[in-house]
N, C-alpha and C positions, 0 to 999 in steps of 0.2 A: 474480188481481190482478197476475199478473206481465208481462202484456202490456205493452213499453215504449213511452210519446208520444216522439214525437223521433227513438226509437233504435231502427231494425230489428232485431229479433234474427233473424227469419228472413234478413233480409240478411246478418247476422254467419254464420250459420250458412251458407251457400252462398258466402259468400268462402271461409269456413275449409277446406269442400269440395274448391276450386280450387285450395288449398295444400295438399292431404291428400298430396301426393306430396313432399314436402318435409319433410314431418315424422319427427321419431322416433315410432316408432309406441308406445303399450304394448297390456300382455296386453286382447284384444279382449273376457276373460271376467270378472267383476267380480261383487260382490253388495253391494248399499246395505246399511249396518248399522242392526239395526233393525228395518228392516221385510223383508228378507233378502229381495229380490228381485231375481233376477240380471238383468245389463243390459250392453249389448253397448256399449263406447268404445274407442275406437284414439284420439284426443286427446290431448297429454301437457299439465297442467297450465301446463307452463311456456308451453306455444304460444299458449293458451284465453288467457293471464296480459297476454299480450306484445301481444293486439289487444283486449280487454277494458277493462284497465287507462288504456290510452291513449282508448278510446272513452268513459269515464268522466267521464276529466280533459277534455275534449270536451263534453263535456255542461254541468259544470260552468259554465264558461267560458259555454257559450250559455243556460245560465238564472239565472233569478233563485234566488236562494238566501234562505232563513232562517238567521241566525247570532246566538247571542248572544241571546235571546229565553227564556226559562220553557221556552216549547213547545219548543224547539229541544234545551237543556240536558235537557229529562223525556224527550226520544227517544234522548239519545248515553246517557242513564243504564239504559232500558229494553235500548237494543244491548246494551251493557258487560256488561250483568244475563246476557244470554243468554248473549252470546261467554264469560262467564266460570264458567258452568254446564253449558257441554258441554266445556269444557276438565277443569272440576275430574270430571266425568265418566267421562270416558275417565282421568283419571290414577289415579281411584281405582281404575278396573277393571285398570290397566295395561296396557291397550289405546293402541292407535298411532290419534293424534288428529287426525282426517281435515282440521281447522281449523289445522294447525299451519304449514301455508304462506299463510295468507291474509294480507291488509295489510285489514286490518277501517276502515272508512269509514263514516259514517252523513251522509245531508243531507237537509235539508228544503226543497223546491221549493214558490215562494210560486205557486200554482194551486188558487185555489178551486173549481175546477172541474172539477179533475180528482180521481176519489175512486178513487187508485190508489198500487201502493208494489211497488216493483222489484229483485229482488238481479242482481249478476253475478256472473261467477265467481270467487273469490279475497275474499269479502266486503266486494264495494262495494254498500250499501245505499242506495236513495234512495223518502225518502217525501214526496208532495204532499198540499200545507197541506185539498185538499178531503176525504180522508181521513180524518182527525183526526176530523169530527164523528161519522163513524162509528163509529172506533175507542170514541168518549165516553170512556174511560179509561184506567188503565194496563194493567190485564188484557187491556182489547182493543187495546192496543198492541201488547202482546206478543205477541197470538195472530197480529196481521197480520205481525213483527216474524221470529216463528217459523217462518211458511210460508213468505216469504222469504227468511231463513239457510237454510232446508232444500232450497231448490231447489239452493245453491251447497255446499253438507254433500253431496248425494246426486250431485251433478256431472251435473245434467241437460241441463245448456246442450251439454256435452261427448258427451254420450247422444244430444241431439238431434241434432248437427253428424254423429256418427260414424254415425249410420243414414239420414242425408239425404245422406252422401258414397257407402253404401255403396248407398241404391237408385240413386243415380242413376249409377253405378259398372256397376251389372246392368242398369237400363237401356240405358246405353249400348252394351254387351256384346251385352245380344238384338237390339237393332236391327241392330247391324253383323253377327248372325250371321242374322237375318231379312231384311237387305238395305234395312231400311224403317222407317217409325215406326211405333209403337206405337197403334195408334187408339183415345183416352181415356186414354193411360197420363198423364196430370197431374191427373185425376178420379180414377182409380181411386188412383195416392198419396193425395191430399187424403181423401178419404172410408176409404179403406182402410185409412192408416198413419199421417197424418199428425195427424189431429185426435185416434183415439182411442189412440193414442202420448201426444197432451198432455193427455189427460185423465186419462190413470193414474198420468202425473208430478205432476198437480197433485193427487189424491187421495193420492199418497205423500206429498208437501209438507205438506197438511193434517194427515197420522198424525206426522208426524216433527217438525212444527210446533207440536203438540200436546204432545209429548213435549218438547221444549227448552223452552218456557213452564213446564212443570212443573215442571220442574229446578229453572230457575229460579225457584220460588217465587210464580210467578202462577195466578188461579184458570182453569182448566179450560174453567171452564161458560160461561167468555165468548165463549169458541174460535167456536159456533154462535148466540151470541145478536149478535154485529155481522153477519154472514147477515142473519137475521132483518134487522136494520136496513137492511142492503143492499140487501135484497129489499124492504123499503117505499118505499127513496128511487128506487128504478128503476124504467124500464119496463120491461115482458115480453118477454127477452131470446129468441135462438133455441132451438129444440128443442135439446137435448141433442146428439143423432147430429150438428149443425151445429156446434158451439161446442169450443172447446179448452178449456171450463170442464165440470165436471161441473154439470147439475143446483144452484140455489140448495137446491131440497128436497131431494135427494138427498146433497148436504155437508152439510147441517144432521142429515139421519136419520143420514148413518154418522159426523159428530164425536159425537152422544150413545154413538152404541153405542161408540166408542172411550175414553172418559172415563173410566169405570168400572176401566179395564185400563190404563190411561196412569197415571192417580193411581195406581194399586196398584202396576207393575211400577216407574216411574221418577218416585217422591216426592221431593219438594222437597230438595236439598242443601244440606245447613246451613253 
């Protein structure tokens, strides 16, 4: 669900690229907490902040907005809900709370027709009004609510930029050491790195998604029953190996087998 209308990310992600040499770098070795899978970023927050932030307030400006509305109020209350369940979180564990730099944002894009909802870096969330029917209520607000804080909790936008600066970095490198282009090397990214790259971010989003919902106090089981919905109100998307999403059936089987383990390890904070 995190693919942006409007706003390239892969665009965002290939400027950031052209400034990788500008930047302060940090330690290139990292592990998402949680789901404890190490991931390669040289990004520094502050930099992700400084062209994200302003792409935002950008957005804003060029769409219609929902403000002031029931729906509107039950989505900043559902954000609050979360943002303040990974906080209390981490304080109880006394753990260093990886939300503790964000500027937290929530909007509602009046597009019926669009059944999608987007985070960026630093927690600016944006959800469209076509969505809602899906979500049908607060749990599956939360659950779509969750996948998106989690892309920006686990720094994937950052993950994505620092591995798209770093192939095209070696690219550029063999060619001038081979004298020549690469023959298919923009296929063999795409099908070799690039797609199933976003498909393991977006199956971490789902586990880490699932886990802040919990926290929060929402149910669970909703997590995979707005799939199901998803998967009624759409048509039959690409094969898997094609798509930067995993499988509709494939997030539906692995949100049940995480359920069990989510509710058990990380119960609702009172």
């Amino acid at each position: 669900m995190s693919e942006i209308t409007n706003l390239s990310r892969r665009n965002f992600i290939y400027q950031a690229g052209c400034a990788g040499c500008a930047l302060t770098f940090l330690s290139s070795c990292a592990e998402v907490d949680m789901s404890n899978r190490k991931q390669f970023n040289i990004l520094s927050d502050d930099f992700l902040y400084s062209r994200t932030f302003t792409a935002y307030e950008n957005f804003k400006i060029e769409s219609k907005l929902i403000t002031g509305t029931a729906e509107y109020k039950n989505l900043l209350k559902i954000g609050y809900n979360i943002r303040d369940a990974i906080k209390a979180y981490y304080f109880n564990r006394g753990g260093k709370d990886p939300t503790n730099n964000f500027q937290w944002e929530f909007i509602l894009v009046d597009d019926d027709q669009t059944k999608n909802a987007w985070c960026m870096p630093g927690g600016k969330i944006a959800f469209y009004s076509g969505i809602l029917p899906i979500a049908k209520n607060d749990d599956g607000i939360a659950s779509i609510m969750g996948h998106e804080i989690a892309h920006a909790v686990a720094r994937h936008s950052g993950e994505r930029a620092s591995t798209a600066l770093l192939a095209d970095l070696s690219t550029m490198a063999l060619e001038t050491i081979l004298g020549q282009k690469i023959p298919g090397g923009k296929y063999l990214r795409q099908f070799g790195l690039d797609l199933p790259f976003n498909r393991s971010q977006e199956s971490e989003a789902d586990y880490l998604g699932l886990i802040f919902m919990s926290l929060a106090g929402y149910d669970v089981e909703e997590s995979y029953k707005i799939w199901e919905r998803m998967k009624e109100s759409s048509e039959n998307g690409p094969a898997e190996f094609f798509s930067t999403h995993p499988s509709t059936n494939n997030r539906i089987n692995q949100l049940k087998k995480w359920i069990p383990i989510v509710s058990s390890q990380y119960p609702a904070i009172g």
